[in-house]
C-alpha positions, 0 to 999 in steps of 0.5 A: 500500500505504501508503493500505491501510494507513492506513486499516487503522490508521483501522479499528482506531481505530474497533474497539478505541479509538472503538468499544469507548468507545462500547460500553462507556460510552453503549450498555452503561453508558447506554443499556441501563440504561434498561429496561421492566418492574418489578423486585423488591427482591430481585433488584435486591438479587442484581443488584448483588451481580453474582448475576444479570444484568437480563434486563428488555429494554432501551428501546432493543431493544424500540423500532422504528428503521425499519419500526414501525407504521405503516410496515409496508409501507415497511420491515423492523422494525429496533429502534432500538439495532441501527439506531444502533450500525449508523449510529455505525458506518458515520459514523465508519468513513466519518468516518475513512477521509476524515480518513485520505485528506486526511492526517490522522495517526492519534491523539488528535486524530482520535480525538475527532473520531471519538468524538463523530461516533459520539456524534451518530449513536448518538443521531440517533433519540432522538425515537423513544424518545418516544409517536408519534416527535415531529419533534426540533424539538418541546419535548420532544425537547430536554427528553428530551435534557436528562434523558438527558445527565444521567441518563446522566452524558454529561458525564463521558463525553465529558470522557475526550477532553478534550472540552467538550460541553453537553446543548444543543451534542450537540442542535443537532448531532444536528439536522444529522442529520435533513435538512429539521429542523434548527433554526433557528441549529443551525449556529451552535450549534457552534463547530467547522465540522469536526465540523458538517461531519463530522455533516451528511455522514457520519452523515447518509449512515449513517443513509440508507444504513442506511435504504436497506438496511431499506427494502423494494421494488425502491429499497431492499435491497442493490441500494438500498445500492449504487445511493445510495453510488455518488453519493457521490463528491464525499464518500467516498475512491474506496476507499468507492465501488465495492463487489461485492456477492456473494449465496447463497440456500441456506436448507437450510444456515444452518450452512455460511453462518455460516461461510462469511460469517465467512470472507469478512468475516475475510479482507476485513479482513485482505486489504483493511484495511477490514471489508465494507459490509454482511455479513448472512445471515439467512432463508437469504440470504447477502449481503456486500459486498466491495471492488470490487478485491480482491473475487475475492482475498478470495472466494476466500481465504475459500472456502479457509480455508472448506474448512479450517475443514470439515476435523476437527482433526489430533489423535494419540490415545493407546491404554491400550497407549500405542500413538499413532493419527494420526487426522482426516487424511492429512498429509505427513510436512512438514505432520505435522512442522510441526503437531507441532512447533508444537503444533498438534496435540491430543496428550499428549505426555508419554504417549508418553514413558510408561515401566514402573514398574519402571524407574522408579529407572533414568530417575530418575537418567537425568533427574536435576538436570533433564536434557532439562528433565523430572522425575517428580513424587512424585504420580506416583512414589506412584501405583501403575500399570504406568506413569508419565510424566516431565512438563516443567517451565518453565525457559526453555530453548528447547532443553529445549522442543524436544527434548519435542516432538522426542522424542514426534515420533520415538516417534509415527514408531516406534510408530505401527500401521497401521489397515488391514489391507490396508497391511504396514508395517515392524515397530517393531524395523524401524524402530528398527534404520533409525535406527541404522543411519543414525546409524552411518553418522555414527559414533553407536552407540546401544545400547539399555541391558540394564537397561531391562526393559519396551518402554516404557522401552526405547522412551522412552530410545531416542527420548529419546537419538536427540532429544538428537543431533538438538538437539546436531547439525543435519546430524543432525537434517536426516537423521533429521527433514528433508524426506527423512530417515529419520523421513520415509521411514519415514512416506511409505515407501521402496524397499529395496536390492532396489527393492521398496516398502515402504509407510509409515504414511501407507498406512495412515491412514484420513484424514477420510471426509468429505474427499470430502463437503467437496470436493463441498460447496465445489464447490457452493458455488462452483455457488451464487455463479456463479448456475448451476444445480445439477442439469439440470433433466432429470436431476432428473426421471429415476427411479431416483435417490435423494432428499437428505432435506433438498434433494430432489435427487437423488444418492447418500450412505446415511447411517450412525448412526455419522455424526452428522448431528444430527436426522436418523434413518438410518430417516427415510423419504426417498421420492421418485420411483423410489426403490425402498427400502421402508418397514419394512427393518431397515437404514438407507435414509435418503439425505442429499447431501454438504453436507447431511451437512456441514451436519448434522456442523457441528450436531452439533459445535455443540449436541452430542448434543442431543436434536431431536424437532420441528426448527423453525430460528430465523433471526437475523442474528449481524452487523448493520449497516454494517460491522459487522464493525468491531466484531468484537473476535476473529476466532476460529472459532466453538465452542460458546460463540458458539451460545445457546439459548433458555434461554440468551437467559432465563436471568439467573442468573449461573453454570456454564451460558451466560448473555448480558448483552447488550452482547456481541451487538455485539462478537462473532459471537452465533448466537442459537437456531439449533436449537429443538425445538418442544414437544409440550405446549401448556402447554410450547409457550407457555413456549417461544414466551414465551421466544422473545418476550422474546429479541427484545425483549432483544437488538433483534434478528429471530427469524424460526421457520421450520419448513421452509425459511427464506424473507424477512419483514419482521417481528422476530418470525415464526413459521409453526408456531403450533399452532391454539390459540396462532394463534387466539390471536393472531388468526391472525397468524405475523409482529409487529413490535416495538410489538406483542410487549407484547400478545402477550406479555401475551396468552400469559403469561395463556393459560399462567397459565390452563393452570396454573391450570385445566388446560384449553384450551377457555378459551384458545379462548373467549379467542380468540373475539370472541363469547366472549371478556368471559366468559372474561377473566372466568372466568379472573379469578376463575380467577385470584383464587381460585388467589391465595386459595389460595396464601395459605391454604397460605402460599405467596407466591412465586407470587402476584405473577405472578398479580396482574399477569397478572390486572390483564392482564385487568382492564385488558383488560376495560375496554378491551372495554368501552369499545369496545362489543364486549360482547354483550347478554347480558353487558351485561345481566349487568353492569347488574343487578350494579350494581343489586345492589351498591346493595343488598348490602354491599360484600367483597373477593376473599377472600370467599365464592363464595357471598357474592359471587353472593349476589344472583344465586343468590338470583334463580334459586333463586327462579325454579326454585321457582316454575317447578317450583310453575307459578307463571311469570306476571311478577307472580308471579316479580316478588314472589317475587323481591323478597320473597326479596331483601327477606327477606334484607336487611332489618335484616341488618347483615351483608348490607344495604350502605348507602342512598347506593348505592341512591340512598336507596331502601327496602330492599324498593324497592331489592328491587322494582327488581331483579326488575323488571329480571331479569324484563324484561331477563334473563328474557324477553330472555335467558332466553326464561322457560326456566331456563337451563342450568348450564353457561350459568349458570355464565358468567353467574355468571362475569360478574356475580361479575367486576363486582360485586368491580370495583365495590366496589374501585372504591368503596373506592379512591374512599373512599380518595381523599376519607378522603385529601383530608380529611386534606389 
C-alpha cells in the first residue's frame, strides 16, 4: 500500500505541479501563440483588451504528428500538439513512477527532473513544424530551435526550477529522442547522465508507444500498445507492465460511453493511484486500459457509480400550497435522512418553514435576538403575500445549522401527500398527534399555541419546537429521527395496536420510471464487455416483435412525448418485420429499447430542448493520449458546460454564451459537437461544414460526421453526408487529413462567397468540373470584383476584405491551372488574343467599365454579326472589317490607344491587322466553326478574356512599380 501510494503522490506531481507548468507556460503561453492566418488591427486591438479570444488555429493543431501525407496508409492523422502533450505525458508519468520505485522522495528535486523530461518530449517533433519534416540533424532544425527558445522566452521558463538550460543543451537532448539521429557528441552535450538517461528511455518509449497506438494494421492499435510495453521490463516498475485492456463497440450510444469511460478512468485513479494507459472512445469504440490487478475492482466500481450517475437527482419540490413532493426516487427513510441532512438534496428549505402573514408579529418575537439562528428580513416583512419565510443567517453555530435542516426534515415527514391514489396514508393531524404522543411518553407536552391562526404557522412552530428537543436531547432525537423512530415509521409505515398496516409515504412515491430502463441498460452493458451476444440470433428473426428505432432489435418500450428522448418523434415510423402498427394512427407507435431511451434522456439533459431536424453525430475523442487522464484537473460529472457546439468551437467573442480558448481541451473532459443538425440550405450547409473545418484545425483534434452509425477512419476530418454539390466539390472525397483542410477550406469559403454573391449553384458545379472549371474561377472573379465595386459605391467596407482574399483564392488558383496545362483550347485561345489586345488598348483597373474592359472583344463580334447578317463571311472580308473597326477606334484616341512598347512598336492599324488575323484563324474557324456563337457561350468567353486582360495590366503596373522603385534606389 505504501508503493500505491507513492506513486499516487508521483501522479499528482505530474497533474497539478509538472503538468499544469507545462500547460500553462510552453503549450498555452508558447506554443499556441504561434498561429496561421492574418489578423486585423482591430481585433488584435479587442484581443488584448481580453474582448475576444484568437480563434486563428494554432501551428501546432493544424500540423500532422503521425499519419500526414504521405503516410496515409501507415497511420491515423494525429496533429502534432495532441501527439506531444500525449508523449510529455506518458515520459514523465513513466519518468516518475521509476524515480518513485528506486526511492526517490517526492519534491523539488524530482520535480525538475520531471519538468524538463516533459520539456524534451513536448518538443521531440519540432522538425515537423518545418516544409517536408527535415531529419533534426539538418541546419535548420537547430536554427528553428534557436528562434523558438527565444521567441518563446524558454529561458525564463525553465529558470522557475532553478534550472540552467541553453537553446543548444534542450537540442542535443531532444536528439536522444529520435533513435538512429542523434548527433554526433549529443551525449556529451549534457552534463547530467540522469536526465540523458531519463530522455533516451522514457520519452523515447512515449513517443513509440504513442506511435504504436496511431499506427494502423494488425502491429499497431491497442493490441500494438500492449504487445511493445510488455518488453519493457528491464525499464518500467512491474506496476507499468501488465495492463487489461477492456473494449465496447456500441456506436448507437456515444452518450452512455462518455460516461461510462469517465467512470472507469475516475475510479482507476482513485482505486489504483495511477490514471489508465490509454482511455479513448471515439467512432463508437470504447477502449481503456486498466491495471492488470485491480482491473475487475475498478470495472466494476465504475459500472456502479455508472448506474448512479443514470439515476435523476433526489430533489423535494415545493407546491404554491407549500405542500413538499419527494420526487426522482424511492429512498429509505436512512438514505432520505442522510441526503437531507447533508444537503444533498435540491430543496428550499426555508419554504417549508413558510408561515401566514398574519402571524407574522407572533414568530417575530418567537425568533427574536436570533433564536434557532433565523430572522425575517424587512424585504420580506414589506412584501405583501399570504406568506413569508424566516431565512438563516451565518453565525457559526453548528447547532443553529442543524436544527434548519432538522426542522424542514420533520415538516417534509408531516406534510408530505401521497401521489397515488391507490396508497391511504395517515392524515397530517395523524401524524402530528404520533409525535406527541411519543414525546409524552418522555414527559414533553407540546401544545400547539391558540394564537397561531393559519396551518402554516401552526405547522412551522410545531416542527420548529419538536427540532429544538431533538438538538437539546439525543435519546430524543434517536426516537423521533433514528433508524426506527417515529419520523421513520411514519415514512416506511407501521402496524397499529390492532396489527393492521398502515402504509407510509414511501407507498406512495412514484420513484424514477426509468429505474427499470437503467437496470436493463447496465445489464447490457455488462452483455457488451463479456463479448456475448445480445439477442439469439433466432429470436431476432421471429415476427411479431417490435423494432428499437435506433438498434433494430427487437423488444418492447412505446415511447411517450412526455419522455424526452431528444430527436426522436413518438410518430417516427419504426417498421420492421411483423410489426403490425400502421402508418397514419393518431397515437404514438414509435418503439425505442431501454438504453436507447437512456441514451436519448442523457441528450436531452445535455443540449436541452434543442431543436434536431437532420441528426448527423460528430465523433471526437474528449481524452487523448497516454494517460491522459493525468491531466484531468476535476473529476466532476459532466453538465452542460463540458458539451460545445459548433458555434461554440467559432465563436471568439468573449461573453454570456460558451466560448473555448483552447488550452482547456487538455485539462478537462471537452465533448466537442456531439449533436449537429445538418442544414437544409446549401448556402447554410457550407457555413456549417466551414465551421466544422476550422474546429479541427483549432483544437488538433478528429471530427469524424457520421450520419448513421459511427464506424473507424483514419482521417481528422470525415464526413459521409456531403450533399452532391459540396462532394463534387471536393472531388468526391468524405475523409482529409490535416495538410489538406487549407484547400478545402479555401475551396468552400469561395463556393459560399459565390452563393452570396450570385445566388446560384450551377457555378459551384462548373467549379467542380475539370472541363469547366478556368471559366468559372473566372466568372466568379469578376463575380467577385464587381460585388467589391459595389460595396464601395454604397460605402460599405466591412465586407470587402473577405472578398479580396477569397478572390486572390482564385487568382492564385488560376495560375496554378495554368501552369499545369489543364486549360482547354478554347480558353487558351481566349487568353492569347487578350494579350494581343492589351498591346493595343490602354491599360484600367477593376473599377472600370464592363464595357471598357471587353472593349476589344465586343468590338470583334459586333463586327462579325454585321457582316454575317450583310453575307459578307469570306476571311478577307471579316479580316478588314475587323481591323478597320479596331483601327477606327484607336487611332489618335488618347483615351483608348495604350502605348507602342506593348505592341512591340507596331502601327496602330498593324497592331489592328494582327488581331483579326488571329480571331479569324484561331477563334473563328477553330472555335467558332464561322457560326456566331451563342450568348450564353459568349458570355464565358467574355468571362475569360475580361479575367486576363485586368491580370495583365496589374501585372504591368506592379512591374512599373518595381523599376519607378529601383530608380529611386
Amino acid at each position: 500500500m505504501a508503493m500505491v501510494d507513492k506513486h499516487n503522490q508521483a501522479i499528482q506531481i505530474c497533474t497539478s505541479k509538472v503538468m499544469a507548468v507545462l500547460l500553462e507556460s510552453v503549450v498555452s503561453g508558447a506554443l499556441m501563440k504561434d498561429r496561421t492566418g492574418g489578423l486585423s488591427d482591430e481585433a488584435l486591438t479587442q484581443i488584448s483588451q481580453n474582448k475576444r479570444i484568437d480563434i486563428r488555429p494554432p501551428l501546432w493543431s493544424a500540423c500532422s504528428g503521425k499519419g500526414g501525407i504521405g503516410y496515409e496508409n501507415n497511420y491515423r492523422n494525429v496533429s502534432l500538439l495532441d501527439h506531444c502533450i500525449s508523449v510529455a505525458t506518458g515520459a514523465i508519468t513513466f519518468s516518475a513512477s521509476k524515480m518513485v520505485s528506486d526511492g526517490w522522495e517526492v519534491g523539488e528535486k524530482l520535480e525538475r527532473y520531471l519538468f524538463m523530461v516533459g520539456l524534451v518530449a513536448l518538443l521531440h517533433d519540432v522538425n515537423k513544424l518545418l516544409d517536408g519534416s527535415p531529419s533534426l540533424s539538418d541546419k535548420k532544425v537547430d536554427s528553428l530551435m534557436s528562434d523558438l527558445y527565444q521567441r518563446w522566452d524558454l529561458e525564463n521558463v525553465v529558470s522557475q526550477y532553478g534550472l540552467d538550460l541553453d537553446a543548444k543543451a534542450l537540442f542535443r537532448l531532444i536528439n536522444l529522442v529520435e533513435a538512429g539521429t542523434a548527433l554526433t557528441g549529443a551525449e556529451g552535450g549534457v552534463e547530467d547522465r540522469l536526465l540523458r538517461v531519463l530522455v533516451r528511455k522514457y520519452v523515447r518509449l512515449a513517443d513509440q508507444l504513442d506511435s504504436t497506438f496511431a499506427k494502423l494494421g494488425s502491429d499497431g492499435g491497442i493490441n500494438g500498445v500492449l504487445k511493445l510495453i510488455a518488453t519493457c521490463n528491464n525499464i518500467l516498475p512491474d506496476n507499468l507492465l501488465h495492463w487489461r485492456h477492456i473494449s465496447l463497440f456500441d456506436p448507437a450510444h456515444p452518450y452512455l460511453l462518455d460516461k461510462l469511460l469517465a467512470h472507469l478512468s475516475v475510479q482507476c485513479r482513485q482505486i489504483s493511484g495511477l490514471p489508465p494507459l490509454l482511455a479513448i472512445h471515439h467512432d463508437g469504440q470504447l477502449d481503456i486500459l486498466l491495471p492488470e490487478v485491480l482491473a475487475s475492482e475498478i470495472a466494476d466500481a465504475a459500472l456502479s457509480r455508472f448506474n448512479r450517475s443514470l439515476q435523476p437527482e433526489l430533489s423535494i419540490d415545493i407546491s404554491t400550497a407549500q405542500l413538499p413532493t419527494i420526487l426522482n426516487g424511492k429512498p429509505t427513510w436512512s438514505q432520505l435522512s442522510a441526503a437531507y441532512l447533508e444537503q444533498e438534496v435540491e430543496v428550499n428549505n426555508t419554504r417549508l418553514l413558510s408561515v401566514g402573514r398574519i402571524d407574522a408579529d407572533y414568530f417575530i418575537n418567537y425568533v427574536a435576538d436570533g433564536r434557532f439562528g433565523l430572522s425575517f428580513s424587512q424585504k420580506s416583512l414589506n412584501q405583501k403575500g399570504a406568506t413569508l419565510s424566516p431565512e438563516p443567517f451565518e453565525s457559526g453555530d453548528v447547532n443553529e445549522e442543524h436544527f434548519f435542516l432538522i426542522s424542514g426534515l420533520i415538516i417534509l415527514v408531516l406534510s408530505h401527500p401521497s401521489k397515488s391514489k391507490r396508497v391511504k396514508l395517515p392524515s397530517y393531524l395523524d401524524r402530528i398527534g404520533l409525535i406527541e404522543k411519543a414525546l409524552l411518553e418522555q414527559d414533553y407536552k407540546i401544545t400547539i399555541p391558540d394564537e397561531l391562526r393559519h396551518q402554516l404557522s401552526q405547522r412551522a412552530w410545531f416542527g420548529m419546537e419538536v427540532a429544538a428537543l431533538a438538538i437539546s436531547n439525543p435519546n430524543i432525537y434517536e426516537l423521533l429521527i433514528g433508524s426506527s423512530g417515529i419520523l421513520q415509521q411514519i415514512y416506511h409505515g407501521r402496524h397499529d395496536s390492532k396489527g393492521k398496516e398502515i402504509s407510509g409515504i414511501i407507498h406512495g412515491l412514484e420513484g424514477n420510471k426509468n429505474s427499470p430502463k437503467i437496470d436493463l441498460t447496465i445489464a447490457r452493458i455488462k452483455t457488451l464487455l463479456s463479448g456475448k451476444p445480445i439477442i439469439d440470433g433466432l429470436k431476432g428473426r421471429i415476427d411479431g416483435y417490435q423494432a428499437c428505432l435506433v438498434t433494430g432489435q427487437p423488444g418492447e418500450g412505446k415511447i411517450l412525448s412526455s419522455d424526452g428522448l431528444l430527436g426522436i418523434k413518438v410518430s417516427h415510423f419504426s417498421n420492421r418485420r411483423g410489426r403490425p402498427a400502421e402508418l397514419g394512427k393518431a397515437v404514438g407507435h414509435t418503439f425505442v429499447c431501454p438504453m436507447s431511451s437512456i441514451e436519448y434522456i442523457e441528450r436531452g439533459h445535455r443540449h436541452g430542448s434543442k431543436k434536431v431536424k437532420t441528426p448527423a453525430s460528430i465523433c471526437s475523442p474528449a481524452v487523448t493520449g497516454l494517460f491522459g487522464e493525468a491531466r484531468m484537473d476535476d473529476e466532476r460529472e459532466a453538465d452542460r458546460s463540458d458539451y460545445l457546439d459548433l458555434f461554440d468551437l467559432s465563436r471568439a467573442k468573449l461573453g454570456d454564451k460558451k466560448v473555448l480558448i483552447g488550452p482547456e481541451l487538455f485539462t478537462r473532459r471537452a465533448y466537442l459537437a456531439r449533436q449537429e443538425s445538418i442544414p437544409a440550405k446549401i448556402k447554410d450547409q457550407l457555413e456549417w461544414i466551414l465551421r466544422l473545418i476550422r474546429a479541427v484545425q483549432r483544437t488538433g483534434r478528429p471530427f469524424h460526421v457520421f450520419a448513421g452509425l459511427p464506424h473507424q477512419r483514419p482521417e481528422i476530418l470525415y464526413i459521409d453526408c456531403l450533399p452532391p454539390a459540396l462532394r463534387r466539390l471536393a472531388q468526391d472525397r468524405n475523409g482529409f487529413r490535416l495538410e489538406e483542410l487549407n484547400e478545402l477550406r479555401d475551396k468552400f469559403e469561395l463556393a459560399s462567397s459565390l452563393l452570396n454573391v450570385h445566388g446560384s449553384v450551377s457555378l459551384i458545379n462548373a467549379l467542380s468540373s475539370p472541363t469547366q472549371q478556368y471559366s468559372a474561377l473566372c466568372k466568379s472573379l469578376m463575380l467577385l470584383e464587381d460585388r467589391v465595386e459595389d460595396l464601395r459605391k454604397k460605402n460599405n467596407l466591412k465586407e470587402i476584405p473577405s472578398l479580396h482574399r477569397v478572390a486572390l483564392l482564385v487568382t492564385e488558383r488560376l495560375f496554378t491551372l495554368r501552369g499545369t496545362n489543364v486549360m482547354s483550347k478554347q480558353e487558351s485561345s481566349i487568353i492569347l488574343l487578350a494579350q494581343k489586345a492589351a498591346g493595343l488598348q490602354r491599360a484600367f483597373g477593376t473599377g472600370a467599365s464592363r464595357g471598357k474592359q471587353q472593349l476589344i472583344f465586343r468590338l470583334i463580334l459586333d463586327e462579325i454579326r454585321q457582316s454575317v447578317r450583310n453575307k459578307k463571311t469570306s476571311d478577307h472580308e471579316l479580316r478588314n472589317a475587323i481591323a478597320g473597326k479596331l483601327e477606327t477606334k484607336f487611332k489618335g484616341s488618347d483615351m483608348y490607344l495604350g502605348a507602342a512598347k506593348h505592341r512591340r512598336d507596331l502601327s496602330t492599324f498593324d497592331a489592328c491587322v494582327e488581331i483579326a488575323d488571329f480571331f479569324i484563324n484561331e477563334i473563328w474557324h477553330q472555335l467558332l466553326n464561322a457560326r456566331m456563337p451563342s450568348q450564353k457561350l459568349i458570355s464565358q468567353l467574355m468571362e475569360i478574356y475580361r479575367v486576363e486582360m485586368l491580370l495583365i495590366y496589374k501585372n504591368r503596373k506592379d512591374i512599373n512599380e518595381d523599376e519607378t522603385a529601383e530608380l529611386k534606389d
